[in-house]
C-alpha positions as CSV (number, residue, x, y, z in Angstrom):
1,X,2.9,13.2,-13.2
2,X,3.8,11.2,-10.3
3,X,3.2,12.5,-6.6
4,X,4.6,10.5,-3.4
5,X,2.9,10.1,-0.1
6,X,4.8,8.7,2.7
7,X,3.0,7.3,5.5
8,X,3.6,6.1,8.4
9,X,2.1,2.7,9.6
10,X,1.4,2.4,13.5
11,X,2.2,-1.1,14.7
12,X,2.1,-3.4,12.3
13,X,2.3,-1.9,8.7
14,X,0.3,-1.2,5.5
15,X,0.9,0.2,-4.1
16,X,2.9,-0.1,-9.3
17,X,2.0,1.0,-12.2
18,X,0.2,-1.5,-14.3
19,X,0.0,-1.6,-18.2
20,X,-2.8,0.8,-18.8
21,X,-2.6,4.6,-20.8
22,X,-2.2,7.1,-17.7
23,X,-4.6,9.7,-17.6
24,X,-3.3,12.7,-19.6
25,X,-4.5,15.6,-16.6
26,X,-4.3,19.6,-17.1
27,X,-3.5,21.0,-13.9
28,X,-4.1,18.2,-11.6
29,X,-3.7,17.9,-8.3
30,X,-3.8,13.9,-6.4
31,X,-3.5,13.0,-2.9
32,X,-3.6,9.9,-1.4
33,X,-4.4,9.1,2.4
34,X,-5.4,6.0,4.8
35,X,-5.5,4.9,8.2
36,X,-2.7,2.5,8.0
37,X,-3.1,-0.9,8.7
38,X,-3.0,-1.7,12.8
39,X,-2.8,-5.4,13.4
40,X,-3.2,-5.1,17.0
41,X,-1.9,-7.9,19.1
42,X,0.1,-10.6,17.7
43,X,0.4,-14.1,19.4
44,X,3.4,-15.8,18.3
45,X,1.1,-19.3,19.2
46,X,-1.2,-18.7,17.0
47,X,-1.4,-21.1,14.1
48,X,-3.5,-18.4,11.9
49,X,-1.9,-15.4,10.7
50,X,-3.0,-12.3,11.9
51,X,-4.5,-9.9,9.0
52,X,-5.7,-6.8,8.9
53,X,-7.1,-4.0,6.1
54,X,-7.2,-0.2,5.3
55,X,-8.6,1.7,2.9
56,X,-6.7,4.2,1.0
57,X,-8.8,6.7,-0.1
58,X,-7.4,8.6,-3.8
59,X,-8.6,12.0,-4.5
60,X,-7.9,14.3,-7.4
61,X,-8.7,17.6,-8.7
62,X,-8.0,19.1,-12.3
63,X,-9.0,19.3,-16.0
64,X,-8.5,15.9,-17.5
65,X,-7.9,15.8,-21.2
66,X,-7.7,11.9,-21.6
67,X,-9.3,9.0,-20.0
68,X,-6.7,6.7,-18.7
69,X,-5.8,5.3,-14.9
70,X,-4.3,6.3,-11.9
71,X,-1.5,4.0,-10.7
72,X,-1.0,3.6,-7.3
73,X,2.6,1.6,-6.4
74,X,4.0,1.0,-2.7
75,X,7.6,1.2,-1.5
76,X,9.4,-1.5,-0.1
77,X,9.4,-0.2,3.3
78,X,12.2,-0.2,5.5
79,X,13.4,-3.6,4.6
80,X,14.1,-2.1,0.6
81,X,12.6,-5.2,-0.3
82,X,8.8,-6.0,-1.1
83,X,8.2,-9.8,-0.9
84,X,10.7,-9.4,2.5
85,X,9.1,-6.2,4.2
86,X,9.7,-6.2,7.7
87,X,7.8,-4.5,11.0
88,X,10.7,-3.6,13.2
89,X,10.8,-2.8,17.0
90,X,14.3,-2.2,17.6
91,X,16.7,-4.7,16.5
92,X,13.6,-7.1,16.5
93,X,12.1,-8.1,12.7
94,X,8.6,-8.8,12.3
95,X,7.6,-10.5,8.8
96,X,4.8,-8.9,7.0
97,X,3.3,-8.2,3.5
98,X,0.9,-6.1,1.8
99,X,-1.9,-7.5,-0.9
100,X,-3.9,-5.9,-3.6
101,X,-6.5,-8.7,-3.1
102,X,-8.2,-10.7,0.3
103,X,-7.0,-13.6,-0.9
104,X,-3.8,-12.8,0.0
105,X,-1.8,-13.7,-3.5
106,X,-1.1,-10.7,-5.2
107,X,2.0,-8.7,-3.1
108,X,1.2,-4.5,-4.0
109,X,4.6,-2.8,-4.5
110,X,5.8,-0.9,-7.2
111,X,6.6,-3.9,-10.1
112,X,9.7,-4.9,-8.9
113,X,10.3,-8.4,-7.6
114,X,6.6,-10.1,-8.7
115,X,5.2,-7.4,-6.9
116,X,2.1,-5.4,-8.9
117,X,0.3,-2.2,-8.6
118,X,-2.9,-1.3,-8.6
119,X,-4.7,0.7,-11.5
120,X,-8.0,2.4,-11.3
121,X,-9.8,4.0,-14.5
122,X,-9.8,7.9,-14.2
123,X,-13.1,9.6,-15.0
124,X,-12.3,12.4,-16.9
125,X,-14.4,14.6,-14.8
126,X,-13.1,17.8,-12.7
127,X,-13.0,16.0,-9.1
128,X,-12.3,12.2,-8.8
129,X,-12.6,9.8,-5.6
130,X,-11.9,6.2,-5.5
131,X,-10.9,4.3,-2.2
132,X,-8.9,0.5,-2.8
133,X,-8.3,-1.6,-0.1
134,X,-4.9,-2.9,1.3
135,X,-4.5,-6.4,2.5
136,X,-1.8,-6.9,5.6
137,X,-0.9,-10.4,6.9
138,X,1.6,-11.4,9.2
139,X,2.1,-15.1,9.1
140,X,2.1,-16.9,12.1
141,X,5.2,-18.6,14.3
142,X,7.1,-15.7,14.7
143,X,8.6,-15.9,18.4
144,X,9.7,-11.4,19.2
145,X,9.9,-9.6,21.8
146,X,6.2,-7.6,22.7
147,X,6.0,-4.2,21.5
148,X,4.3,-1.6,19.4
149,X,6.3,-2.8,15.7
150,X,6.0,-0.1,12.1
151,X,7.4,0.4,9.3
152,X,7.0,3.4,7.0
153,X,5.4,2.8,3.1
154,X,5.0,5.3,0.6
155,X,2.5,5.4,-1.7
156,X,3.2,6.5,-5.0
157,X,-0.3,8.3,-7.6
158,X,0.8,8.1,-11.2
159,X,-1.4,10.3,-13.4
């Protein structure tokens, strides 16, 4: 079963199925829910990027019949592209990106484009509650306008 979550990201923004057996669940029930990621100010100066982190929290109810993951993808955003997401203020673009990891390699999008998702082992229990964290980076020397800049991902729970 696959449930969709669309958030929306406050200034600047904030995960695919990977290869495992989904979980097999009986009357489940997943939600998915974070902050969003909030870069706060952004100096266009700067010769660091400015990065940020939230934690999307995963919790699910329901009779699970087989052990297997939970995939979580994200959407493209409003750019309908992953490695080219974009914050936008207006007719300004912001460049941005998402990671699965604090290294900033991995992009986290849905599979498409060298993007990858992220895959946590289900417990097979009644209730289940795992939290992964989401990596934002804006790299740096991009001269816009000052402003409040979002975009809107959704975060897709396979079970």
């Amino acid at each position: 079963m696959t449930r969709k979550f669309l958030m929306i990201l406050a200034f600047c923004a904030v995960m695919a199925p990977v290869g495992s057996a989904r979980a097999l669940c009986v009357l489940c029930s997943c939600s998915a829910s974070t902050p969003g990621l909030a870069f706060g100010p952004y100096d266009p100066t700067s010769n660091s990027p400015r990065d940020s982190n939230a934690t999307v929290s995963i919790n699910c109810t329901g009779v699970a019949a087989l052990l297997g993951t939970i995939d979580i993808a994200l959407s493209p955003g409003g750019s309908n592209s992953i490695p080219n997401r974009r914050l936008i203020q207006g007719a300004d673009r912001l460049t941005y990106n998402i990671y699965s990891d604090s290294n900033y390699t991995t992009l986290w999008g849905d599979g498409s484009g060298g993007t990858t998702g992220v895959s946590l082992p289900f417990n097979g229990l009644l209730t289940y509650a795992a939290t992964v964290t989401a990596y934002g980076r804006i790299p740096a020397h991009q001269y816009v306008r000052a402003g409040a800049y979002t975009d809107t991902v959704t975060i897709t729970v396979t079970y």
